[in-house]
N, C-alpha and C positions, 0 to 999 in steps of 0.2 A: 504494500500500500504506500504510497507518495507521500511524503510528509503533510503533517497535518497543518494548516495555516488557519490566521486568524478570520473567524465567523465561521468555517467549517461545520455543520451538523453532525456529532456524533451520535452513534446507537454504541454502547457497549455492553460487555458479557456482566451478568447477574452480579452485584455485590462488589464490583470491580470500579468503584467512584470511591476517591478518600476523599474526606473533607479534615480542616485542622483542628475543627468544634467539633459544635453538636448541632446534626440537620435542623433547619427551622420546621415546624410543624407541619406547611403545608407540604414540605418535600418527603413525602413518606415513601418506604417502601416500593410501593405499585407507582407513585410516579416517577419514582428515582430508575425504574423498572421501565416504564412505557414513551417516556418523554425523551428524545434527542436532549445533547450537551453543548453548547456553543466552545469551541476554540479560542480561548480569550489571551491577550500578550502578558509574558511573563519568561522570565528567563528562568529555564528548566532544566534538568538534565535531557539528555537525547532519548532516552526511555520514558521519559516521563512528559502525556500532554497537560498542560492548565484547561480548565476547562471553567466555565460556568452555567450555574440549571436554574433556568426560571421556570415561573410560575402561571398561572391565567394573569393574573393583578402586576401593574407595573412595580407594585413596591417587593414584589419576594423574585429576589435572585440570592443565588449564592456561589462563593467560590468552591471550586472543586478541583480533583488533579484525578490522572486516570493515566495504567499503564498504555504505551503504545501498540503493545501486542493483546490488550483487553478490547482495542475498539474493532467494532463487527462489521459497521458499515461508516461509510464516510458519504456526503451530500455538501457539494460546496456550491456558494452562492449563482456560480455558471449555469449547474445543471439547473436551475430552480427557473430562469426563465420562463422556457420552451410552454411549460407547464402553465404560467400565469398566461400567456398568451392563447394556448390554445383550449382555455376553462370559461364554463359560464363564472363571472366573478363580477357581473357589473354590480352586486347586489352590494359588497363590500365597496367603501370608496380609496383604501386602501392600492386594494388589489385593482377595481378599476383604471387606479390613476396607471398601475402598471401594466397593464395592456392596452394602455392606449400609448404609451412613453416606449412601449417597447421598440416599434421599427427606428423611434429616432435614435433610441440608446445602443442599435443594433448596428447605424450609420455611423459611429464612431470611430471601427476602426478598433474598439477596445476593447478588451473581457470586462462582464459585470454582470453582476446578478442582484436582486431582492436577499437585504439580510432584516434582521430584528425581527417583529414581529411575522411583517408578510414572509421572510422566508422560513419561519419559525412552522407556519401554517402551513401553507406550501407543505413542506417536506412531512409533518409528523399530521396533517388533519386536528392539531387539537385548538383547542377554541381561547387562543391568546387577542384576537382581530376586535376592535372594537371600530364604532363608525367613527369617532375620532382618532384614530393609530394614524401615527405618520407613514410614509414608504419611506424605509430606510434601503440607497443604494450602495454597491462599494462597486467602484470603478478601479480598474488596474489601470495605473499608469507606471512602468517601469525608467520613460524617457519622459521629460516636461511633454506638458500639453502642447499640441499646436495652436494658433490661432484661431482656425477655425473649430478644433475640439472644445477649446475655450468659452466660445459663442455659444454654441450648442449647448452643451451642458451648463450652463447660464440660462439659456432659454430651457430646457428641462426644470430644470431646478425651479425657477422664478414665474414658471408660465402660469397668467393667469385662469387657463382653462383646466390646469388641474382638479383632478377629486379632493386633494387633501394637500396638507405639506411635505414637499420633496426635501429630504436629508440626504447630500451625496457626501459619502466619503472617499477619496483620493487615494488608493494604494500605491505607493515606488515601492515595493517590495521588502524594503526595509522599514517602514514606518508607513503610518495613515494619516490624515489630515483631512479637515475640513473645508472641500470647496466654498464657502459660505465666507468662511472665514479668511481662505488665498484670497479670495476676492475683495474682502478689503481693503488690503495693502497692508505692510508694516508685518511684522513678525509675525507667525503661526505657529500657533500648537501641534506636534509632529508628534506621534504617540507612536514606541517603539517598545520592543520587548524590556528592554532594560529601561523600561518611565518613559515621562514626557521629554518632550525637547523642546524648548524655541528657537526659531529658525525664523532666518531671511528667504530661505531658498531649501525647499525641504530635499529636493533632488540632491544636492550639493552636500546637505547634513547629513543623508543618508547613505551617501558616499565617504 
């Protein structure tokens, strides 16, 4: 299996999640069981992924760690697409905003997929979606944006015919960032396994 990167959905084998506490109540057994892991940044050892398990409710997340050879399945933000495009989902606004954004996000030129909640759904069917949930994106960029990628996802992000609000976040592969936030000029928050970073130029810091 490919290493595992951040937002990745995992499934792992039974009983195979550590946490450093004690589970919060709503993570019990059967859902620590049935529900996908999110891939979260954290400097680990090579056997060991960070991971974190949320809840229906934005307030219950938790951290977790999980061996590499315990995970059974992997689902990363790419494959989740195809899926939001080709489902009835107008009912959500969520997921609607994401198939209607899909051909433009598809003219990029870039890999990306639905993470946070809509890919949460997406991938595991359970009922995290609410009619106010944002679409949370993550765009791979490994080389700075073009110009015209820049435009684009500007007008993604900020377009007013959206269903809801658009959250892209920015991958160089080394760190993520907030298109929202490149775009206002002046330093940005680069979030990397080893903490945040500010940076002029997240390519360059990532370098």
């Amino acid at each position: 299996m490919p290493p595992c990167l951040p937002h990745d959905l995992l499934w792992v084998a039974p009983g195979a999640l550590q946490t450093d506490g004690v589970w919060p109540q709503w993570a019990d057994a059967a859902w620590r069981h049935g529900a996908p892991v999110v891939v979260r940044r954290e400097a680990v050892g090579a056997d060991l992924v960070p991971v974190g398990l949320r809840g229906t409710a934005r307030s219950q997340r938790a951290r977790a760690y999980v061996a590499a050879s315990a995970v059974t399945r992997r689902v990363t933000p790419e494959m989740l697409r195809v899926d939001a495009a080709e489902g009835d989902v107008t009912s959500v606004p969520a997921l609607a905003a994401l198939a209607m954004l899909t051909p433009r996000l598809n003219a990029l030129g870039l890999a990306w997929g639905p993470t946070g909640g809509a890919g949460f759904f997406l991938a595991s069917g359970l009922p995290v979606l609410r009619p106010d949930s944002d679409l949370d994106l993550l765009v791979r960029a490994p080389r700075p944006l073009s110009a015209d990628q820049t435009v684009a996802l500007d007008g993604i992000q900020g377009g007013p015919d959206a269903a809801c609000r658009i959250d892209i976040q920015v991958d160089t592969g080394h760190g993520a960032f907030a298109l929202a936030e490149w775009r206002r000029g002046g330093r940005v928050l680069l979030k990397t396994n080893t903490g945040p970073l500010l940076c002029t130029d997240p390519w360059m810091a990532a370098a």
